[in-house]
Residue frames relative to the residue before (quaternion, step in Angstrom):
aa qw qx qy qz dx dy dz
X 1.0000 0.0000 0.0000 0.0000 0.00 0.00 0.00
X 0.2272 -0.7625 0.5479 0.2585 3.39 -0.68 0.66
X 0.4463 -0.6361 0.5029 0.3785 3.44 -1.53 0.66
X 0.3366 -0.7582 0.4786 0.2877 2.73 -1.99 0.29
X 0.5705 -0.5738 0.1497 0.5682 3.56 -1.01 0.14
X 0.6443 -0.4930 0.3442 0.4727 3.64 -1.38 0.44
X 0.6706 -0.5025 0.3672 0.4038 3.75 -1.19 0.68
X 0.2606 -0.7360 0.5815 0.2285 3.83 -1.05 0.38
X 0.1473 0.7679 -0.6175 0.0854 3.72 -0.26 0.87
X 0.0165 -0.7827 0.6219 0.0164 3.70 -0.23 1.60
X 0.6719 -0.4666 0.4749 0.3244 3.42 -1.37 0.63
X 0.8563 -0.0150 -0.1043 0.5056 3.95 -1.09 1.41
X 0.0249 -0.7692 0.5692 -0.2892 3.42 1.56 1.15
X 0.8469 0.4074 -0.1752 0.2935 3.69 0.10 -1.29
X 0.5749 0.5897 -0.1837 0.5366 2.99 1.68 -1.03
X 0.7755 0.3964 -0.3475 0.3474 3.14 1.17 -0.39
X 0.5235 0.6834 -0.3472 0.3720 3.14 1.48 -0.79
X 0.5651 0.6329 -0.3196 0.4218 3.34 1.69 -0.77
X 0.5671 0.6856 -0.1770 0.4207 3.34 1.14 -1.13
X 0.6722 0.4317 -0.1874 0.5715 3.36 0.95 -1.88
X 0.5881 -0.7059 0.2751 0.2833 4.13 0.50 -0.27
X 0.0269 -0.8271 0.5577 -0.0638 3.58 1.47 1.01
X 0.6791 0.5284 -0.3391 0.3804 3.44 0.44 -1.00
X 0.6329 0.5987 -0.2254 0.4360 3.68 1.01 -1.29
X 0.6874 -0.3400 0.3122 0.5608 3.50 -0.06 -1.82
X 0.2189 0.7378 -0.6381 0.0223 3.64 -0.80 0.54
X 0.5866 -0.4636 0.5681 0.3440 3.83 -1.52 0.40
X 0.2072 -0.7195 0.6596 0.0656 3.46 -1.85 0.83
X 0.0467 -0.7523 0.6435 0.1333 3.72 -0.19 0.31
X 0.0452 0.6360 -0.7526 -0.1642 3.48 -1.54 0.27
X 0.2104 -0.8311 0.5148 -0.0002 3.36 0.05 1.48
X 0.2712 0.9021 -0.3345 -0.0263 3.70 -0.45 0.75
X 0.6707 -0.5208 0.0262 0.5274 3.70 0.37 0.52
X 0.8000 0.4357 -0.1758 0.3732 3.39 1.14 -0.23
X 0.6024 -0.0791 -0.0740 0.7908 3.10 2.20 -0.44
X 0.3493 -0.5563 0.6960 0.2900 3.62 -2.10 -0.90
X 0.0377 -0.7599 0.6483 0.0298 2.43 -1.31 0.13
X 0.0557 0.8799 -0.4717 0.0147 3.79 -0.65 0.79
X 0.1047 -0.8073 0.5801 -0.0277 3.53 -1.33 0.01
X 0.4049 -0.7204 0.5571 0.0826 2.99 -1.08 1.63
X 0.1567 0.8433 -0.5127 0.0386 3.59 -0.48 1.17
X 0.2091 -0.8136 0.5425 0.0068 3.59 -0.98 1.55
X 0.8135 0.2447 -0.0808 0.5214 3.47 -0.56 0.71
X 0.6266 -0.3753 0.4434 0.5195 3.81 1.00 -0.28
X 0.8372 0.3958 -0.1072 0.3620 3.79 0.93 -0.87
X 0.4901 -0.6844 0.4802 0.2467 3.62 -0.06 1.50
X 0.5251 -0.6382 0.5604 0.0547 3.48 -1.20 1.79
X 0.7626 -0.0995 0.5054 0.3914 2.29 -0.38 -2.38
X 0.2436 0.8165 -0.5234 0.0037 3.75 -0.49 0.78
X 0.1547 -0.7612 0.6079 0.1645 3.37 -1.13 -0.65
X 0.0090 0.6797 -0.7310 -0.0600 3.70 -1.06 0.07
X 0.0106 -0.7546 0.6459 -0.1151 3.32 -1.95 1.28
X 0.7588 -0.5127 0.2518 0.3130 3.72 -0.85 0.18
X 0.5794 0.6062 -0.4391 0.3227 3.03 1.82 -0.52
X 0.1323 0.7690 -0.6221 -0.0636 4.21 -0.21 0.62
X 0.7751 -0.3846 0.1841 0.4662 3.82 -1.24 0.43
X 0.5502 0.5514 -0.4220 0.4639 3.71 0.86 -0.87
X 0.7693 0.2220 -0.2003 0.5646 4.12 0.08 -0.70
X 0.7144 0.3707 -0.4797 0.3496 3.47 0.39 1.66
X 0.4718 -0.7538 0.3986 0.2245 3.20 -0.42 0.74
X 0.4845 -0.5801 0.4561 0.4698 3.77 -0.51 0.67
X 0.8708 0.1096 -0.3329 0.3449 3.24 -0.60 -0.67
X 0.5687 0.4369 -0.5468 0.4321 3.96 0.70 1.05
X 0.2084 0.7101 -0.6366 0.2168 3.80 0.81 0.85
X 0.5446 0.6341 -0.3591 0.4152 3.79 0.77 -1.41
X 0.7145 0.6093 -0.1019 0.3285 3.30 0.48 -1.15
X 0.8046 0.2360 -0.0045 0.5449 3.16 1.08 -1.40
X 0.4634 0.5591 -0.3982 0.5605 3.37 1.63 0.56
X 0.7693 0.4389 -0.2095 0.4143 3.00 1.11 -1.01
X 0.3542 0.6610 -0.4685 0.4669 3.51 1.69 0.05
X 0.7214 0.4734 -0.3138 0.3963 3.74 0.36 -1.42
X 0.7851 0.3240 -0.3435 0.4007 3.61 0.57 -0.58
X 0.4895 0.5894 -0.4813 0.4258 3.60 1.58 0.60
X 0.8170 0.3402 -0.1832 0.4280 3.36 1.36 -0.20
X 0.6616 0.3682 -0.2627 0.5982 3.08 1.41 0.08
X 0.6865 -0.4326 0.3164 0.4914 4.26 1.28 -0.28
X 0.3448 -0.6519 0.5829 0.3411 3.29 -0.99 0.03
X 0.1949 0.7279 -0.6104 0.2441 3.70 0.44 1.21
X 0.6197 -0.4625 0.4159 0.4787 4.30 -1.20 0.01
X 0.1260 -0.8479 0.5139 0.0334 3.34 -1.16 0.43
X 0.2414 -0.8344 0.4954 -0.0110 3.24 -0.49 1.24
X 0.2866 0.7770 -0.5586 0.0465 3.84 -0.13 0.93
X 0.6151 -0.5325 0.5789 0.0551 2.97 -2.13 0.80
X 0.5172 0.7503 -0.3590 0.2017 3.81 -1.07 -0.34
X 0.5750 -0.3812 0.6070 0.3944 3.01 -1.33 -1.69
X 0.4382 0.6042 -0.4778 0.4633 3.57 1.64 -0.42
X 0.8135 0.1824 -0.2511 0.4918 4.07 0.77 -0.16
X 0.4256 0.5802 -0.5446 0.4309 3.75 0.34 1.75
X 0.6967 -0.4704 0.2522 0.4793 3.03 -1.04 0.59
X 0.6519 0.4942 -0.3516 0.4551 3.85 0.75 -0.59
X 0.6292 0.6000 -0.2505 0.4259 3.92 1.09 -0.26
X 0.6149 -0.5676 0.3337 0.4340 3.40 -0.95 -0.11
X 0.7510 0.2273 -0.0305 0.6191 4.16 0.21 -0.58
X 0.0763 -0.9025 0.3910 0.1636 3.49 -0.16 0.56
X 0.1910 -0.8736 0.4304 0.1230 3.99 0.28 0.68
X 0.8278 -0.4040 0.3563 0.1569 2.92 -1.04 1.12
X 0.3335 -0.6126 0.6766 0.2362 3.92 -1.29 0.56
X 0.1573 -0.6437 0.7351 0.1430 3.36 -1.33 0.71
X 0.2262 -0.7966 0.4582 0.3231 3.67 -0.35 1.09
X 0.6167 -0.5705 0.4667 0.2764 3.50 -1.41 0.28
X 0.6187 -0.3753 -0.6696 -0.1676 1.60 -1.81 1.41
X 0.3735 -0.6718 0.6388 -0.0335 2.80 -1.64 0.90
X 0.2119 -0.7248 0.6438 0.1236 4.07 -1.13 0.87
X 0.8394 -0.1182 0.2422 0.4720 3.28 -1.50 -0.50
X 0.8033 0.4997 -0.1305 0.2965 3.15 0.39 -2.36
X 0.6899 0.3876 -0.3050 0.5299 3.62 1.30 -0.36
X 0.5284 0.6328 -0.3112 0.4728 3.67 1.35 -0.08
X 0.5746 0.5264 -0.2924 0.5543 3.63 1.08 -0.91
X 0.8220 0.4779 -0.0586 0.3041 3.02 0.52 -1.41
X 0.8138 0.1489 -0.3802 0.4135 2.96 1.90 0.52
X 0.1127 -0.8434 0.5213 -0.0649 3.05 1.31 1.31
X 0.2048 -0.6798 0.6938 0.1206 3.32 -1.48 0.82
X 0.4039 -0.7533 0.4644 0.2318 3.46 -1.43 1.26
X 0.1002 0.8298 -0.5277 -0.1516 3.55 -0.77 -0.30
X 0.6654 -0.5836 0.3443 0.3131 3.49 -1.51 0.61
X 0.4569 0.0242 -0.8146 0.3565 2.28 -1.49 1.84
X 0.3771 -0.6731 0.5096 0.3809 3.73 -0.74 0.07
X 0.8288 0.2377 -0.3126 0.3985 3.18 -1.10 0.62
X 0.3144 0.5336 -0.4563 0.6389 2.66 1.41 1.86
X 0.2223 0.6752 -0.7024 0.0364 3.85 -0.84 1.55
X 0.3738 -0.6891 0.6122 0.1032 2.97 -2.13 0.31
X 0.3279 -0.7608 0.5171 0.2151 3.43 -0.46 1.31
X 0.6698 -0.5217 0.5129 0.1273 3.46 -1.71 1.27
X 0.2917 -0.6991 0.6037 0.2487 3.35 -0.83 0.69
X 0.2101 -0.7116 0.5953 0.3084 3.60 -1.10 -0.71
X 0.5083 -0.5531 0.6580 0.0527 3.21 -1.59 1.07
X 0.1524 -0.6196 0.7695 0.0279 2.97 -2.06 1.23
X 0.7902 -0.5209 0.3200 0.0430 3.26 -1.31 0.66
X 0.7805 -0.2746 0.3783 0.4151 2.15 -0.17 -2.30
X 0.3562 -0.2191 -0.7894 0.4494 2.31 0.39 2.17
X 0.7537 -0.4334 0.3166 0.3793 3.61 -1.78 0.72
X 0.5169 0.6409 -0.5289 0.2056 3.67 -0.45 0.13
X 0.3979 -0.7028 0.5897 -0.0004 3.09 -2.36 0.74
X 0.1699 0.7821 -0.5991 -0.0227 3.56 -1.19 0.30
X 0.2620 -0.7646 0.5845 0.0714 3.34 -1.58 0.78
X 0.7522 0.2539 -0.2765 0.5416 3.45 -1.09 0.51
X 0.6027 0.5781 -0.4661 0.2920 4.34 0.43 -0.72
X 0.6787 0.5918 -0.3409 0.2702 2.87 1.28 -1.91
X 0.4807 0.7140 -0.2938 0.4156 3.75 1.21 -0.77
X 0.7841 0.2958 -0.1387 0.5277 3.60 0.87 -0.84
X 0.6557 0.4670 -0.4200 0.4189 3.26 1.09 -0.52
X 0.7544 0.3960 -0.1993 0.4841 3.74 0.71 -1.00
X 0.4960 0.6137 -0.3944 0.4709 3.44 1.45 0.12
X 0.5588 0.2632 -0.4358 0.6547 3.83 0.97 -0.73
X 0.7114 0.3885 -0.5182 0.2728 3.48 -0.83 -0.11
X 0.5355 0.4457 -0.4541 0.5553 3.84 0.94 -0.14
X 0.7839 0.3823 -0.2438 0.4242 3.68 0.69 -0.78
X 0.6648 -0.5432 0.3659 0.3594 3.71 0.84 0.27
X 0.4382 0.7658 -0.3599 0.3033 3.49 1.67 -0.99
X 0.7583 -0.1305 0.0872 0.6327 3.76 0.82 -0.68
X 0.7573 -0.4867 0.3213 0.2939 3.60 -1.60 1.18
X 0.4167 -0.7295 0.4116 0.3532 3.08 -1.07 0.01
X 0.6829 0.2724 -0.3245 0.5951 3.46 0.96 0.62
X 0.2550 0.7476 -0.5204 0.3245 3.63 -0.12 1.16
X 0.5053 -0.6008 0.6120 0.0960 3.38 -1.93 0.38
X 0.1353 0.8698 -0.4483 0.1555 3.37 -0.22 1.49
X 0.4856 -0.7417 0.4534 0.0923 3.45 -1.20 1.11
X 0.2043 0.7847 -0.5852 -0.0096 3.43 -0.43 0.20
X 0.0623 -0.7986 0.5769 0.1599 3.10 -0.14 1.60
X 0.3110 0.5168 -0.7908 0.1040 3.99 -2.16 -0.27
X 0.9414 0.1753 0.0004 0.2880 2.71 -2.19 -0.80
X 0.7589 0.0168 0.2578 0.5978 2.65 0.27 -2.50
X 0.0461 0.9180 -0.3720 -0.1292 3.39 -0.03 1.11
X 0.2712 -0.8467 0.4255 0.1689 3.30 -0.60 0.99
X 0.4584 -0.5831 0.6624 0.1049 3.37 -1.92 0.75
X 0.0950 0.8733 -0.4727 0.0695 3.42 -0.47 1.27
X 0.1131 -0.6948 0.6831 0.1945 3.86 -0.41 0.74
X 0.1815 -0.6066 0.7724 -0.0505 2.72 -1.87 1.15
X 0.1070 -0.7735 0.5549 -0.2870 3.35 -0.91 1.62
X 0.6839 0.0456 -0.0620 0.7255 4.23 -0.09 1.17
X 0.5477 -0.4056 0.5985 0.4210 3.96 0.11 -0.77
X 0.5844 0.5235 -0.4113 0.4640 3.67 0.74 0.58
X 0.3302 -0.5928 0.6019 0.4211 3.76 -1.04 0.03
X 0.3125 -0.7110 0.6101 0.1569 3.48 -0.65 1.25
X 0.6780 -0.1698 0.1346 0.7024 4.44 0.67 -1.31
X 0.0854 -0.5970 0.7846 0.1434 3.09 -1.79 -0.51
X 0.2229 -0.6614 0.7022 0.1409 3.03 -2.39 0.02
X 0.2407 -0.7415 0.6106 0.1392 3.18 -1.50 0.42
X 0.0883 -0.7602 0.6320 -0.1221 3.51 -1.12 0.97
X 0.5661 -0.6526 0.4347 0.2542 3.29 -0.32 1.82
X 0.5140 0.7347 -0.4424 -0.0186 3.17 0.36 -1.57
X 0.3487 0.6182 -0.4921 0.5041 4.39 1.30 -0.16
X 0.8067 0.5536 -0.0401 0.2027 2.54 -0.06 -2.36
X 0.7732 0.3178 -0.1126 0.5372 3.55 1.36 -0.84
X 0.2973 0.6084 -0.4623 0.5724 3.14 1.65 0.62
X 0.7957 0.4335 -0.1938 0.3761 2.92 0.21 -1.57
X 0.5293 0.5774 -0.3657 0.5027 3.69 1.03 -0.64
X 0.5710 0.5858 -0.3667 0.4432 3.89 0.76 -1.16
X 0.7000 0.4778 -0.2240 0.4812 3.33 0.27 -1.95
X 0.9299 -0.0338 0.0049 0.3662 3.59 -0.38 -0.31
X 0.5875 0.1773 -0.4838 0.6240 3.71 0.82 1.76
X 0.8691 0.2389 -0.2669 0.3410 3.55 0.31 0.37
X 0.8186 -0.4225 0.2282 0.3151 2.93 -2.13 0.72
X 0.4654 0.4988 -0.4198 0.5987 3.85 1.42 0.77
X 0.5556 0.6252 -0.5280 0.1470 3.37 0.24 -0.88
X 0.6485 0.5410 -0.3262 0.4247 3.55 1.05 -1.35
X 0.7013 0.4780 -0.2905 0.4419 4.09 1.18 -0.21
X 0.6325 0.5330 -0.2435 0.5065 3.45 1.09 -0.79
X 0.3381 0.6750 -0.5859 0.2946 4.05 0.51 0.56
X 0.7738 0.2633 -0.3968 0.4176 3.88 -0.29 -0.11
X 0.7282 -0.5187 0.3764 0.2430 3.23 -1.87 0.70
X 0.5929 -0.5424 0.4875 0.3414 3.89 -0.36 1.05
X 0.4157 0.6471 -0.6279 0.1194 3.22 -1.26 0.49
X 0.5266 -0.6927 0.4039 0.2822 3.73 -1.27 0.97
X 0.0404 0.7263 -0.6727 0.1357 3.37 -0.73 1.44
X 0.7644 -0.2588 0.3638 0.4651 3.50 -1.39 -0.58
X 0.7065 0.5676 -0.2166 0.3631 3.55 0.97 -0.99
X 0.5290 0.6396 -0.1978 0.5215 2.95 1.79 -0.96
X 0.8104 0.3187 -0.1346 0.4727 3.24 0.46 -1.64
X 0.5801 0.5507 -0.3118 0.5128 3.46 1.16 0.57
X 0.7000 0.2678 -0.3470 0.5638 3.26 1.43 0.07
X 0.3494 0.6057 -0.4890 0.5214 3.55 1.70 0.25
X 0.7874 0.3900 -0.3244 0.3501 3.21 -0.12 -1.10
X 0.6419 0.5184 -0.2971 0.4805 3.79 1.10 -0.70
X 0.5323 0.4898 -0.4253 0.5439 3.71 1.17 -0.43
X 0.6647 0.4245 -0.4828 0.3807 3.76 0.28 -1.15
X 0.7297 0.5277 -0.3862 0.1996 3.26 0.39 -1.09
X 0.5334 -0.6224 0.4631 0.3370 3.45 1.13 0.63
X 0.2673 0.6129 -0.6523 0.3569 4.64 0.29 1.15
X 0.5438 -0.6827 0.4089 0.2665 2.65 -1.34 0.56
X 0.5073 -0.7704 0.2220 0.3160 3.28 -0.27 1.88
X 0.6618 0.5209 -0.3018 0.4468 4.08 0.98 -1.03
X 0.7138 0.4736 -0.3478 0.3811 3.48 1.13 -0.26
X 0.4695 0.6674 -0.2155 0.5364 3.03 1.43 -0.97
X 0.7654 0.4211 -0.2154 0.4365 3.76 0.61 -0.73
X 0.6367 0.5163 -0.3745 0.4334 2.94 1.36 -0.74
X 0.5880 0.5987 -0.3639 0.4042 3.74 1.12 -0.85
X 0.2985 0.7518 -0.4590 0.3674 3.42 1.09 -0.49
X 0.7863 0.2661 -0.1651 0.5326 3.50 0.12 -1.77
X 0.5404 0.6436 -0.3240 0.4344 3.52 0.67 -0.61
X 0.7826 0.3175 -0.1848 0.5026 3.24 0.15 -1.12
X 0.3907 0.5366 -0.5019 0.5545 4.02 1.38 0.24
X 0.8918 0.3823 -0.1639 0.1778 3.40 -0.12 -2.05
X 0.5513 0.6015 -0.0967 0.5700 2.94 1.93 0.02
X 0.6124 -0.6176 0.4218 0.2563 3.53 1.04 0.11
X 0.5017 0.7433 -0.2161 0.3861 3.57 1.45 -0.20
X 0.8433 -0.1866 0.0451 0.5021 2.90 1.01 -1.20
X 0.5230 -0.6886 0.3023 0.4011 3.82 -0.54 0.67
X 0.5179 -0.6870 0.4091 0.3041 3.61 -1.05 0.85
X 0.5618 0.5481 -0.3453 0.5146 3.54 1.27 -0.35
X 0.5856 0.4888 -0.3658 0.5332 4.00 1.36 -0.18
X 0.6185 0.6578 -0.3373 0.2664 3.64 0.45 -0.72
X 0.6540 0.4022 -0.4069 0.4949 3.60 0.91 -0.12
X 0.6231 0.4757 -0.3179 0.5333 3.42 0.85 -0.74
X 0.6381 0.5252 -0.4043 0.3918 3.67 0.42 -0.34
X 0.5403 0.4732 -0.3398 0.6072 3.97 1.16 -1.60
X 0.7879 0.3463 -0.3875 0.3304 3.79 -0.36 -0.88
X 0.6827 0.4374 -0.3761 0.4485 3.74 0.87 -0.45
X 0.5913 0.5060 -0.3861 0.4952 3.83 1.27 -0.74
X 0.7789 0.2768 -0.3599 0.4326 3.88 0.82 -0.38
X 0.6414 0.3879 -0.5645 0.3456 3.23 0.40 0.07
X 0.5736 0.5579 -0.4686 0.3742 4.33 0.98 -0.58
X 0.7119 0.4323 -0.4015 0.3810 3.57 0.98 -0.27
X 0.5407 0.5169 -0.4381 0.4985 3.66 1.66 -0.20
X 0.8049 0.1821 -0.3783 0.4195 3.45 0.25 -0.43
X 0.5833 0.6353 -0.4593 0.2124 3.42 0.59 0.44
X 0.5601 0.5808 -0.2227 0.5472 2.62 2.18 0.03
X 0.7896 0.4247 -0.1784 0.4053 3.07 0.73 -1.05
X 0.2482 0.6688 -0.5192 0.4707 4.04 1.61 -0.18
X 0.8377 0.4722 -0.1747 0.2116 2.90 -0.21 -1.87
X 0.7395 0.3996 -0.3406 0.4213 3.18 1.51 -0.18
X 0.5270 0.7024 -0.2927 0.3786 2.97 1.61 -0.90
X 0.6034 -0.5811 0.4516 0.3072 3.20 0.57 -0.57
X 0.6468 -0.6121 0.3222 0.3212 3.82 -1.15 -0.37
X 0.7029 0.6034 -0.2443 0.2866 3.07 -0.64 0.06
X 0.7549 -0.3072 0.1471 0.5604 4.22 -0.74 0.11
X 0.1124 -0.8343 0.5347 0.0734 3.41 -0.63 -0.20
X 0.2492 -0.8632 0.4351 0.0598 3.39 -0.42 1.73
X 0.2550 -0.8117 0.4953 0.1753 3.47 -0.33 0.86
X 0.1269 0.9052 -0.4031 0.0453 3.89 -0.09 0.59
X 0.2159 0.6879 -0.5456 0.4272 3.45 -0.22 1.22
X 0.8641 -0.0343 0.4159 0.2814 2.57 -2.52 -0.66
X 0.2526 -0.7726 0.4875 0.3190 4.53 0.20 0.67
X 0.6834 0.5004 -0.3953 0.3554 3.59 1.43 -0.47
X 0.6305 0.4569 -0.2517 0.5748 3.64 1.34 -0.20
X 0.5739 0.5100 -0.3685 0.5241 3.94 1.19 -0.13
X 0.7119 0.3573 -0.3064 0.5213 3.80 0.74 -0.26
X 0.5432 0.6399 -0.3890 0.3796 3.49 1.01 0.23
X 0.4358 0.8535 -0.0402 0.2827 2.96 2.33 -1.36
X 0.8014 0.3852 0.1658 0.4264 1.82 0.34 -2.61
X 0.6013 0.4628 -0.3286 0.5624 3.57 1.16 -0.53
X 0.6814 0.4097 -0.4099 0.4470 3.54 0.65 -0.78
X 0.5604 0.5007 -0.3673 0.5481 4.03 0.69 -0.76
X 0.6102 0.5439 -0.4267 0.3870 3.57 0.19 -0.29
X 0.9142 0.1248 -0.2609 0.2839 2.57 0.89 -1.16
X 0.4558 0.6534 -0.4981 0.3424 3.48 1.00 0.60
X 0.8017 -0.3649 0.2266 0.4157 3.24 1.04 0.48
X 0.8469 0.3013 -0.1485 0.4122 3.43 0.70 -0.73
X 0.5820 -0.7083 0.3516 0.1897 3.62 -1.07 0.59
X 0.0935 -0.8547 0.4839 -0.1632 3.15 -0.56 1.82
X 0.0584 -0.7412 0.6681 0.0287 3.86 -0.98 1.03
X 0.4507 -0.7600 0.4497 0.1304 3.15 -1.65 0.67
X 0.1769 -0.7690 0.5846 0.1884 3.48 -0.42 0.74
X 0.0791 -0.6917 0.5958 0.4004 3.87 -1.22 0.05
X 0.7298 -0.4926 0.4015 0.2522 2.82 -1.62 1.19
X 0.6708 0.3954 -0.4320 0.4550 4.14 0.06 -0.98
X 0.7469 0.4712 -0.3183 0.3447 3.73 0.59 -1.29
X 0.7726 0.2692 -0.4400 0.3700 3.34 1.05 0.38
X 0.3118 0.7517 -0.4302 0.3906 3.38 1.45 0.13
X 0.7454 0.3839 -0.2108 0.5025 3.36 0.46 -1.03
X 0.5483 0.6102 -0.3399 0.4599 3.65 0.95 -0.30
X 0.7291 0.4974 -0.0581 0.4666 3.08 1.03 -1.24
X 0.6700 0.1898 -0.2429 0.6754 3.68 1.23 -0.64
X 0.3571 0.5931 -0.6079 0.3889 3.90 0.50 0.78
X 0.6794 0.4376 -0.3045 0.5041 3.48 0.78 -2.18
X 0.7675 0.4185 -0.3696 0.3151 4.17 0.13 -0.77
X 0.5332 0.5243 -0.3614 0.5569 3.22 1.29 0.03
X 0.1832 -0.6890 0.5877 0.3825 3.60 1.27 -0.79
X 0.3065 0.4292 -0.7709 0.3572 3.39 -0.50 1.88
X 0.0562 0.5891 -0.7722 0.2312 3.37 -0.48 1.59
């Protein structure tokens, strides 16, 4: 792993950014390992954006300069304020955990600077206990809660990759979890003895909610997957059912797991609207009530208030 440089935090950093015209117009980035995505925003009110393939993994360290400077060829040469993975150890400038729990006001407040100036990077945040990390959510999660989008004490979802389980608590992220559960889809589909079954696009049928309902029930998840092919080669089950089935058996076994820690009560699903209805159907069905947030509309809420667009 290569290192990154050490964080830049110069004395009246904020004051200046004020100066330079956060309030006026500056560029967002949600920068994330597989793409970006960004947006020129004046007055509180998105200009102009765009979003493409370039995420931290298909940049080289020393061509960050470069590709930072791409966004302000297309979006202005205005300050820029980005979120993500563009600050982890795999990114350009690397920034700092903000331990948990933690709100806006301690997020802002540790923005990391980087070269060009008037260039910051938003802090992830850190869990304890059990050890874990996350970049770019914390933006959306405490961002609906500056916007009204979800209560201030609530149970939230963020499904992808790594989806996380978050309590919110005061309007702060109080902990969270992560749960591969994207990510090992994706491992299925294309390094394993499924891959040749798992070819069509996820979506919530009977097949789904039949492997939801077999995740909740708490089987053992590696066996249960293996039948998958089984239950094809055997006459059991249709091959045209089998992607929807893996995606409904892993997510009933993430949230059958993860409810149980989270605690009680409604449960916001926030993200991506094609991975939030997947959620929300699966929470349904285990029983418990579940609403969707979309993920950009609070993102931008959220890097408005750290910019201080309130």
């Amino acid at each position: 792993m290569v290192d990154s440089p050490a964080p830049r935090k110069r004395k009246g950093e904020r004051a200046l950014a004020a100066d330079m015209g956060w309030a006026e117009t500056f560029i967002a980035v949600d920068w994330g390992t597989t793409n970006r995505r960004a947006w020129r925003i004046a007055g509180g009110t998105v200009e102009q954006e765009f979003e493409d393939g370039r995420g931290v993994l298909s940049v080289a360290k020393p061509d960050f300069p470069a590709a930072v400077a791409e966004v302000r060829e297309r979006l202005g040469d205005h300050p820029m304020l980005m979120a993500g993975m563009i600050g982890s150890t795999r990114g350009w400038v690397e920034a700092a955990y903000v331990p948990c729990p933690a709100g806006l006001d301690e997020v802002a407040a540790a923005l990391t600077w980087a070269e060009p100036a008037r260039t910051a990077i938003v802090p992830g945040l850190s869990n304890r206990d059990p050890p874990d990390v996350m970049r770019g959510e914390e933006v959306q999660i405490l961002g609906a809660v500056a916007a009204g989008l979800i209560p201030a004490n609530c149970i939230v979802c963020h499904p992808g990759t790594h989806n996380k389980w978050a309590v919110v608590a005061d309007g702060k992220l109080a902990r969270f979890r992560t749960v591969m559960t994207g990510e090992m889809f994706s491992l299925l589909k294309e390094h394993s003895i499924l891959s040749d079954l798992l070819t069509d696009d996820m979506g919530i049928d009977e097949a789904f909610r039949a492997g939801v309902s077999q995740g909740v029930g708490g089987r053992a998840l590696t066996a249960e997957l293996f039948s998958v092919r089984a239950g094809v080669l055997l006459g059991r089950r249709r091959k045209e059912d089998a992607t929807d089935f893996t995606s409904g058996l892993l997510i009933g076994t993430d949230v059958a797991a993860s409810l149980g820690e989270a605690g009680d009560g409604e449960v916001f699903v926030m993200g991506r609207p094609d991975l939030t209805r997947l959620y929300a159907a699966a929470i349904a069905i285990a029983g418990r009530e579940a609403s969707e947030i979309d993920g950009e509309a609070a993102f931008l809420a959220g890097i408005k208030a750290i910019a201080g667009q309130t």
